[in-house]
VEXDREN-2710 file (C-alpha; in Angstrom, 1 decimal):
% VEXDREN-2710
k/r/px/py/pz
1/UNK/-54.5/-4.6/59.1
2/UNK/-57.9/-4.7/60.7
3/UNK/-57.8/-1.1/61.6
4/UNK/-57.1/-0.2/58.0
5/UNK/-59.9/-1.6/56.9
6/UNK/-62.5/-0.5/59.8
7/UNK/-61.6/3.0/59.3
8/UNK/-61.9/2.9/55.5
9/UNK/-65.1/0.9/56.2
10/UNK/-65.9/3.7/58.4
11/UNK/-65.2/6.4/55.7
12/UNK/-67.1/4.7/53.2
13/UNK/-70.2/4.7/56.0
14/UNK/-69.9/8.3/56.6
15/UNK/-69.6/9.1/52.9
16/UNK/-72.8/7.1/51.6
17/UNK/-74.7/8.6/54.7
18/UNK/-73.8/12.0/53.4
19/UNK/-74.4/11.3/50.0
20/UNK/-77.7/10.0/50.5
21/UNK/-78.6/12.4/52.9
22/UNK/-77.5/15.2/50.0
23/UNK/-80.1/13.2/47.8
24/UNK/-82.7/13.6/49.9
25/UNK/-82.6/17.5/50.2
26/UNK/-83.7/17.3/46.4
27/UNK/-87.2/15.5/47.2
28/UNK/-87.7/17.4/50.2
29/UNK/-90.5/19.2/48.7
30/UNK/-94.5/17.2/49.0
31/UNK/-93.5/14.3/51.3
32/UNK/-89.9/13.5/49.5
33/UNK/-88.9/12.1/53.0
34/UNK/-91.0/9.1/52.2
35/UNK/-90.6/8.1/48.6
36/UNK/-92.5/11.2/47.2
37/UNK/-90.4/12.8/44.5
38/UNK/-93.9/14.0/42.9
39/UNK/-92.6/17.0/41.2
40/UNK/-89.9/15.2/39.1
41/UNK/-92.7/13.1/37.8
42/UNK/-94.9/15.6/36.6
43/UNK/-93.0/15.6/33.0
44/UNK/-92.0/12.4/32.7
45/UNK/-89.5/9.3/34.6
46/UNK/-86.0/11.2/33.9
47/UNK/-84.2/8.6/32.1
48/UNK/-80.4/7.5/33.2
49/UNK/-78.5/8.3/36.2
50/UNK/-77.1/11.9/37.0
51/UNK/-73.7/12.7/38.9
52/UNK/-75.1/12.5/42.6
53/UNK/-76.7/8.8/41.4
54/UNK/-73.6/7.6/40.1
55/UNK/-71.5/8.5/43.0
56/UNK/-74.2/7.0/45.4
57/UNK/-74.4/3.9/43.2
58/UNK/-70.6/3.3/43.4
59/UNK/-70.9/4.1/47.4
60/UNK/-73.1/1.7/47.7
61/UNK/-71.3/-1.2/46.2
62/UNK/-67.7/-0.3/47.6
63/UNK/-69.8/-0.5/50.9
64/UNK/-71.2/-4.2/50.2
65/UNK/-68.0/-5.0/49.5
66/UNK/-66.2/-3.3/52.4
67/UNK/-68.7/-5.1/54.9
68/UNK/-68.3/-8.6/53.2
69/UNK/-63.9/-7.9/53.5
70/UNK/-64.3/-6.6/57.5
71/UNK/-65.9/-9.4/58.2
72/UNK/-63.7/-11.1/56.7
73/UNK/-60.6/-9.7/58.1
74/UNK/-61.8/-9.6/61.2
75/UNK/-62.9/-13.1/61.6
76/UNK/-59.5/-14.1/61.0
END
């Protein structure tokens, strides 16, 4: 049971790194690597969240929740 949920724990890791890292290639451009993201600015804030936002989004929470349920398991 524990290593079920380190390696899914593990692939949830690997994928938000990815994901993120996927992300970041967009704002590479004029200092993207620390907050820049100038050039989307320029016409306006886009408004709502696209495909690659949503799937980081949804990454991000399974991977609160896988960290707070290893622990868990794995205290136990």
């Amino acid at each position: 049971m524990k290593t079920v949920f380190l390696v899914i724990h593990a692939l949830i890791s690997v994928a938000l790194i990815y994901v993120v890292q996927m992300q970041m290639s967009k704002f590479s451009e004029f200092g993207g690597g620390f907050g820049g993201g100038g050039l989307y600015t320029v016409f306006g804030r886009k408004k709502g969240l696209d495909t690659g936002d949503k799937i980081t989004l949804f990454l991000s929470i399974a991977f609160f929740a896988s960290c707070i349920l290893t622990a868990f398991v794995l205290t136990r």
